[in-house]
N, C-alpha and C positions, 0 to 999 in steps of 0.2 A: 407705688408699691415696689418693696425691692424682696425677691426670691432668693432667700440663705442658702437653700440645700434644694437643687435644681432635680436632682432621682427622686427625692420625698416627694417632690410639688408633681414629676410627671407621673408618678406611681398615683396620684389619688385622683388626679385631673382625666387619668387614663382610666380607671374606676367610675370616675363623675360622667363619662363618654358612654361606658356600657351600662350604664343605668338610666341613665336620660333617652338616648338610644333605643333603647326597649320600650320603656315607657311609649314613646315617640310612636313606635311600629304598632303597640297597642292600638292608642289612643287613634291612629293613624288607620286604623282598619276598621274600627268603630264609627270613625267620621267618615270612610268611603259605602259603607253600609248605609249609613244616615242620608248621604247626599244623592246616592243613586236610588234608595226606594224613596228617597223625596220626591227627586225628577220625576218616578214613574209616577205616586200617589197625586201629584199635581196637577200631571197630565190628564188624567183618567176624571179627577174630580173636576176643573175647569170644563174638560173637552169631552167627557162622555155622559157622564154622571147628572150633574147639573146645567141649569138653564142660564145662559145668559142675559140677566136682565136687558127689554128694549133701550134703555138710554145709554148703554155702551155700544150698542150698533151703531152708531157713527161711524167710527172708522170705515168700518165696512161699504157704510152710505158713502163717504168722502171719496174712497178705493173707486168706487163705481160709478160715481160723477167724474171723477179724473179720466176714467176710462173713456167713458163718453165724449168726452171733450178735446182728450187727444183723437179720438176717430175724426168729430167734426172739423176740428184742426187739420186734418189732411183732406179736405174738400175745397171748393173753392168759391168766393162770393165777391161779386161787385162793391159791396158797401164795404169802402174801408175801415169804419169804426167798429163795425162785427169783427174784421180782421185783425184789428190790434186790441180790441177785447179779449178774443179766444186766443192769441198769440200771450198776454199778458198772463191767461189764467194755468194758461199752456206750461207757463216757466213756472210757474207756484207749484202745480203739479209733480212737476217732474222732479224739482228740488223737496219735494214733500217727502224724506225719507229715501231718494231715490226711485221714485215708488213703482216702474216698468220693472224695476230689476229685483226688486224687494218686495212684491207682492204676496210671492208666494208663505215669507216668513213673519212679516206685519200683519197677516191674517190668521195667524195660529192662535192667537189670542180669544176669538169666538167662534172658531169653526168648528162645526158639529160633527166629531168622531171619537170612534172607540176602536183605531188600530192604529196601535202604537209603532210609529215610523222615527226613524233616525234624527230627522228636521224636528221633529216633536220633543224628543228622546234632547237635544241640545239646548233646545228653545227653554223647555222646563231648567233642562241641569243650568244654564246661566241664570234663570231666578233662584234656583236655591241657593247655589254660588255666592248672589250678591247677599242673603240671607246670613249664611253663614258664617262670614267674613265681616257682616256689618258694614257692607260698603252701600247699598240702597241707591242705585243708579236710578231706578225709578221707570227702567226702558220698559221692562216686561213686571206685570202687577197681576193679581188674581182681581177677578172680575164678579165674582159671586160672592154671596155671601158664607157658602161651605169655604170652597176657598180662603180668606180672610179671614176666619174661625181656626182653619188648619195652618195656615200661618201662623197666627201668634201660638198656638202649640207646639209647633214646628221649632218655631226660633228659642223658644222657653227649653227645648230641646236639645237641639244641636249647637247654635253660639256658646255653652259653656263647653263643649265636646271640642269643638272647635278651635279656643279658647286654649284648650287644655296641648291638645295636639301643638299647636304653635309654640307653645312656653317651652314643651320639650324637644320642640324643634330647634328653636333659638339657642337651647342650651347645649344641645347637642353643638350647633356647628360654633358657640365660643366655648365651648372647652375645648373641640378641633381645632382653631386656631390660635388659643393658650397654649397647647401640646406643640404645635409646629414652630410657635416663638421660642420655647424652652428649645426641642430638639437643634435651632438654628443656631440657639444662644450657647448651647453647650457646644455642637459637634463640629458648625462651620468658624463662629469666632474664637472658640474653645475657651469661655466664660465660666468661672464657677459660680456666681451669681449674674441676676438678671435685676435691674434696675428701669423705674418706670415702663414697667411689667404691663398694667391697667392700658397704659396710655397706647403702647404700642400694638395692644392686642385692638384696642377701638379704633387706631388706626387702619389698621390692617382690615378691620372689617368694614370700616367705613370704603375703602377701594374698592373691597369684593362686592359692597352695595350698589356703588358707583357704577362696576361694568357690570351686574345683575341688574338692574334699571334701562343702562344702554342697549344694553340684548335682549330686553324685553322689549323696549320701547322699536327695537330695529324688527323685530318679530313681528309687530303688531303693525310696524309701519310698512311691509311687506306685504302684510295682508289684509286684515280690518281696515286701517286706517291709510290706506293707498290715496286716499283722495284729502289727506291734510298734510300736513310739513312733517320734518323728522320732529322739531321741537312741538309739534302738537303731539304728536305721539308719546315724548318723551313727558309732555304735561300730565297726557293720558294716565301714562304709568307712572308716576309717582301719587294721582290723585287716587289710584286704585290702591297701591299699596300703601298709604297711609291712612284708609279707607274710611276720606272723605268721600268720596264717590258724588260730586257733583255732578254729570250722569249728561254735561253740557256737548261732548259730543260726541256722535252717534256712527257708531262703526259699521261698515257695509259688509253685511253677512249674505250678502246674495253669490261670492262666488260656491258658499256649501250648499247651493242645493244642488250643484252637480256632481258633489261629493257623493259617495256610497256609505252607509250604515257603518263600516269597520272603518274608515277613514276618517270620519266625520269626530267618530267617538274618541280615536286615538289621538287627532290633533288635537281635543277639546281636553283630554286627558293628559299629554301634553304642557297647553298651555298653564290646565293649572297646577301641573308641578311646578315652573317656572315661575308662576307667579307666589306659590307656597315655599319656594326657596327664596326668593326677593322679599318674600313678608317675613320671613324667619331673621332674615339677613337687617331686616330695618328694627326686628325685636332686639338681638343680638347687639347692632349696635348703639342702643340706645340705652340696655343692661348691660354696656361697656361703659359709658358716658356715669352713669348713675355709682357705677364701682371705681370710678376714676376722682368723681365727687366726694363720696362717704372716705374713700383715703384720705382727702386731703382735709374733712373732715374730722378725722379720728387722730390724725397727725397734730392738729391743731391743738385736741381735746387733752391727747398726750404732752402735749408741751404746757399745757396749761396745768394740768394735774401735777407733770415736774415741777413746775413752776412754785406752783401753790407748796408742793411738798417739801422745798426748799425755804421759803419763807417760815413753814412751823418749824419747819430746824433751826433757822435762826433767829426766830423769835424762845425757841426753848431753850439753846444757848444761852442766850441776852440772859432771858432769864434767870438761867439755872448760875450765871456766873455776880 
């Protein structure tokens, strides 16, 4: 795509910025509304409201067998084969989620209350999270039947809000980086046209994708994910923001419970800026990819339509002579 008149393209590009923009901030206060009284309505119906069906108590039973068995594990017995029994079930345990460190938040899932705490307040907002986004990690699931009814309401709900918010996120930040290609092309090369126009803008945002990934991926490998490699992390975050959400490993959330309430909420808020800029960034440049195509597409179409228009000129010629 080549840019004739570089002031015309930034005047309407700079138009398409505060329009999208807006939209964006809308759409963007509507889906902070939705995901926070999500968190809480979730909360309240799993954890205070309704009854946990007996065949998801497992967990809870596993939790307290593990307990168990780490105590008898610190005793001491004659018979070897008890020893390397309880020594074997010992490492299960312990690798079970982490589960001495992670007890406290593995057990949110069926425990009976009605005061709404910070760890609860997180717990819930990363299931509605993976809802909204359509990523489906599968970590944290509603366990009743209210639950799973308010679910599919939920997502029938917010996914189009959602949805909607991102589109004009994404647009937002490629007319942002249309406008800074023009202002480059014009002010630093001093360019009166701008030629594969498309191409440069998908470049450019394919970079800013690149180190929006890396920085998430270092983020998460900082904290969450301390106990896998950087390139597990970095797997992490790309399966999130392309939200497959395979959901195959499992981040350790035990150092927020010694977080506080404002801490907890703020890094979790946060994170999913960070992650709502990287998902915007992967929208962005893939309606860079898609406008670099229909160019070469349309170029094609043009040359063929000359083409064709040339031949009835010379066959009317032929013709007319």
């Amino acid at each position: 795509m080549i840019i004739e008149d570089i002031n015309l393209a930034r005047q309407r590009i700079a138009q398409d910025i505060v329009t999208s923009f807006k939209k964006f901030l809308l759409y963007g206060l509507i889906l902070t509304i939705i995901v926070v009284s999500g968190a809480i309505v979730f909360f309240y119906t799993e954890q205070c409201w309704s009854n946990v069906p007996q065949e998801y108590s497992q967990e809870s039973s596993t939790q307290k067998l593990c307990n168990d068995i780490l105590k008898i594990n610190e005793t001491h017995s004659d018979d070897q084969n008890v020893i390397a029994a309880i020594s074997n079930i010992t490492v299960s345990c312990l690798k079970h989620k982490n589960y001495k460190q992670r007890q406290k938040l593995s057990d949110l899932g069926t425990r009976k209350t009605c005061t709404l705490d910070s760890i609860g307040f997180a717990y819930w907002m990363g299931y509605v999270f993976t809802i909204v986004f359509t990523i489906g990690y599968g970590r944290v699931v509603t366990n009743t039947t209210a639950g799973r009814a308010l679910t599919m309401v939920y997502a029938t709900i917010s996914i189009p809000i959602a949805s909607l918010t991102t589109i004009y996120c994404a647009k937002t930040v490629d007319n942002c980086v249309k406008y800074m290609v023009l202002m480059f092309e014009q002010r630093a090369l001093k360019r009166q046209k701008v030629v594969w126009f498309t191409r440069k803008c998908a470049c450019i945002e394919m970079v800013y994708l690149v180190f929006m990934i890396m920085f998430y991926a270092w983020r998460q490998h900082d904290t969450i994910l301390r106990n896998y490699t950087f390139f597990d992390a970095v797997y992490h975050v790309f399966i999130t923001v392309t939200t497959i959400g395979f959901g195959d490993l499992d981040p350790d959330q035990s150092g927020r419970t010694s977080q506080t309430g404002v801490q907890m909420v703020a890094i979790l808020m946060v994170e999913i800026i960070v992650f709502f800029i990287t998902f915007s960034l992967m929208g962005a440049f893939i309606s860079g990819i898609v406008s670099t195509e229909e160019g070469k597409n349309n170029k094609e179409e043009q040359r063929k339509l000359k083409s064709s228009s040339n031949d009835v000129i010379e066959t009317y010629t032929a013709v007319a002579l």
